[in-house]
Kinemage of the C-alpha trace (Angstrom):
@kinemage 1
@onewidth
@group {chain A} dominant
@subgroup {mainchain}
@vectorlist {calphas} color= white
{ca unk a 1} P 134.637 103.999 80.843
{ca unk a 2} L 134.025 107.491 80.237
{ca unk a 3} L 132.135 107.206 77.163
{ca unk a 4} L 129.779 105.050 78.910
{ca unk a 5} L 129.380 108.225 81.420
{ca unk a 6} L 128.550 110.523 78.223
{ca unk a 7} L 125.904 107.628 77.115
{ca unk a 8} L 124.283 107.609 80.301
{ca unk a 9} L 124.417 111.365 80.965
{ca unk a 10} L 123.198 111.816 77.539
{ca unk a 11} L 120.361 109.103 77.784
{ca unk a 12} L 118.782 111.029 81.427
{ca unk a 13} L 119.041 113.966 79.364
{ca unk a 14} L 116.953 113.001 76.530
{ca unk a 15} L 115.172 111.458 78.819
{ca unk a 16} L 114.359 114.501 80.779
{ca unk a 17} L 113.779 116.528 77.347
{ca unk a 18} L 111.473 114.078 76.540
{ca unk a 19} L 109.428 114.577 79.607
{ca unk a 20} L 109.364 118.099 79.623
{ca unk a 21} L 107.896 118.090 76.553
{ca unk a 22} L 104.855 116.550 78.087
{ca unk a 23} L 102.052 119.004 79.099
{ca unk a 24} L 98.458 118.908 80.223
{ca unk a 25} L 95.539 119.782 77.671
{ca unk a 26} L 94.147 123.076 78.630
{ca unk a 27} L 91.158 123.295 80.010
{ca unk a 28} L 91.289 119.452 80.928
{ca unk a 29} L 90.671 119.191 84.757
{ca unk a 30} L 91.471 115.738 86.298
{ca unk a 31} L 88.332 113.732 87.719
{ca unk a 32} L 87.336 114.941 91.513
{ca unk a 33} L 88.132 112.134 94.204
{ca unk a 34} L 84.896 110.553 95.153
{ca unk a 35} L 84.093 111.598 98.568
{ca unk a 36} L 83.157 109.832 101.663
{ca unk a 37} L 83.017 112.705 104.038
{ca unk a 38} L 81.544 116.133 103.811
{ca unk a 39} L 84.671 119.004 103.299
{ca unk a 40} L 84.864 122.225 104.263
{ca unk a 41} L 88.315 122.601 103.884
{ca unk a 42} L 91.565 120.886 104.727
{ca unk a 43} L 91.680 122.179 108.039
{ca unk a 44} L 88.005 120.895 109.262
{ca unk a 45} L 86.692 117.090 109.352
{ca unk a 46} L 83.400 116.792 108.694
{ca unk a 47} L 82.127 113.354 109.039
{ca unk a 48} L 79.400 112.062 106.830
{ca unk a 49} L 76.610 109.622 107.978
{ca unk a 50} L 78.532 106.392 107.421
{ca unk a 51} L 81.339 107.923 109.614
{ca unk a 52} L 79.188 108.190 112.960
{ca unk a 53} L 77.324 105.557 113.039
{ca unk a 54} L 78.887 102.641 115.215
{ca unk a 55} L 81.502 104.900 117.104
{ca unk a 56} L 81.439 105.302 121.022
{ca unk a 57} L 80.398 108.714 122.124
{ca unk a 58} L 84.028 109.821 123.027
{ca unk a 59} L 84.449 109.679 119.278
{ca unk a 60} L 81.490 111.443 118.528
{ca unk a 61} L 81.935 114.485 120.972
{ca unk a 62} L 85.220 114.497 119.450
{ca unk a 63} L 83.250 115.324 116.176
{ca unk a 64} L 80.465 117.565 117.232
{ca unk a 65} L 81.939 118.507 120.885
{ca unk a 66} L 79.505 118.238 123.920
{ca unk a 67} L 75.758 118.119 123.289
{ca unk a 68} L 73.125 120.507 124.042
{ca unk a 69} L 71.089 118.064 125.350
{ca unk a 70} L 71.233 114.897 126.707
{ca unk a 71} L 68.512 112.084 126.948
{ca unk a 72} L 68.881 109.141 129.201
{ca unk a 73} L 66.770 106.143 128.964
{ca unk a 74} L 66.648 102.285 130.032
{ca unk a 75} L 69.920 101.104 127.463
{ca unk a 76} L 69.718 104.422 125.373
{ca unk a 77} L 70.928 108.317 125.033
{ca unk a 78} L 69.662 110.714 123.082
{ca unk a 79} L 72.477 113.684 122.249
{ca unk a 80} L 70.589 116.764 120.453
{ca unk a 81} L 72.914 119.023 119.047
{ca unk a 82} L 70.875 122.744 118.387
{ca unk a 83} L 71.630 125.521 116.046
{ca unk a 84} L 70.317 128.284 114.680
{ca unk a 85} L 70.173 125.839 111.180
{ca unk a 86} L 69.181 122.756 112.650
{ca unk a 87} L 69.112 119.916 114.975
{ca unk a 88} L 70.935 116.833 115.215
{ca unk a 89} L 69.899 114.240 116.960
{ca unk a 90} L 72.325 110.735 117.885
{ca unk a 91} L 70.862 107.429 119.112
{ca unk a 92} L 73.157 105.610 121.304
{ca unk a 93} L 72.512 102.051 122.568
{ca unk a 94} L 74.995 100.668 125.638
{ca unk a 95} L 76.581 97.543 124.096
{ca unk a 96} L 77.546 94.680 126.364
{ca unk a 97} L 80.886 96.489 127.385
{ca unk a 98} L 78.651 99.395 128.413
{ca unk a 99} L 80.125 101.403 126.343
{ca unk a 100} L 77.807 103.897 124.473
{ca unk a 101} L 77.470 103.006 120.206
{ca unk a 102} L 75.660 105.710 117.783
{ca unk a 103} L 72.890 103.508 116.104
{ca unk a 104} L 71.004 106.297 114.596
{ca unk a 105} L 71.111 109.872 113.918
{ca unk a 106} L 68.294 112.560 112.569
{ca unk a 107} L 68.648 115.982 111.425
{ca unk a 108} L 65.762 118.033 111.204
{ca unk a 109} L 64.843 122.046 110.665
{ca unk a 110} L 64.291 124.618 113.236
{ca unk a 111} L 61.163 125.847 111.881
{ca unk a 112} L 57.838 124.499 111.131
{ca unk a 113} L 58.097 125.791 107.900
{ca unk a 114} L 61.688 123.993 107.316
{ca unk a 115} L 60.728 120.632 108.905
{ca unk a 116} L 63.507 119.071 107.445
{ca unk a 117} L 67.164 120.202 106.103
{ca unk a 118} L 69.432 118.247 104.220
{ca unk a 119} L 71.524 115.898 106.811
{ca unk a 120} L 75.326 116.772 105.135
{ca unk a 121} L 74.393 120.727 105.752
{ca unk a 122} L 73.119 119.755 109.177
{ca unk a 123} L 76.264 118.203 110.194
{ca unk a 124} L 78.195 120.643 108.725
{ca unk a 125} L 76.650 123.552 110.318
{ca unk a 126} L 77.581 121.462 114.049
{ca unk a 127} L 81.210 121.091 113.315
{ca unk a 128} L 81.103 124.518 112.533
{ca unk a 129} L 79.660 125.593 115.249
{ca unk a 130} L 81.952 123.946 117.927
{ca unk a 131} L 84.824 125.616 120.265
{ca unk a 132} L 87.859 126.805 118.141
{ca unk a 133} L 90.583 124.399 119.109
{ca unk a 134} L 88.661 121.361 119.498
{ca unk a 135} L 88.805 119.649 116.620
{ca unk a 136} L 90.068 115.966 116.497
């Protein structure tokens, strides 16, 4: 009985030898994650696109927090959401629950000379830009 102790004791420790032994190449970094959302860092969500379209506005003012504007029309909203980089704007259409569903969104510049910005920067620059403490 005890010598099968030693020849399992021995086997986890040439076992753990063994895999000690192992090591990374230098230099070698594993392949990034592919991403589905924008990142700023692990603390802040940004979603991309494909993550607001099709969610109710409570979701969505969970995102970007409470518009700067708000459009009403016959079966439609408008949210604008204005900063000093851009605007964002999300189309909402009332569904047969009447609840409200993002269908579109838009991001454009601030300036006539910067008529349009890049929509992942846009969206980033909103999340950013909301209340400290509010984000889902």
């Amino acid at each position: 009985m005890r010598r099968n102790r030693v020849q399992i004791v021995s086997f986890f420790l040439s076992a753990l030898i063994a895999l000690s032994a192992c090591e990374t190449v230098p230099g070698v970094q594993p392949a990034p994650k592919p991403k589905t959302t924008v990142s700023v860092d692990d603390d802040i969500y940004v979603p991309s696109n494909a993550d607001v379209l099709e969610k109710t506005s409570g979701v969505i003012e969970a995102y970007f927090g409470a518009p700067s504007l708000r459009r009403q029309e016959t079966g439609a909203e408008v949210w604008q959401y204005a900063n000093e980089e851009c605007v964002l704007l999300v189309f909402f259409y009332t569904q047969d629950d009447g609840t409200l569903q993002a269908q579109h969104l838009e991001t454009r510049g601030r300036t006539p000379e910067a008529p349009s910005t890049d929509q992942d920067a846009c969206l980033k620059s909103v999340v950013l830009a909301k209340a400290p403490g509010t984000l889902p």
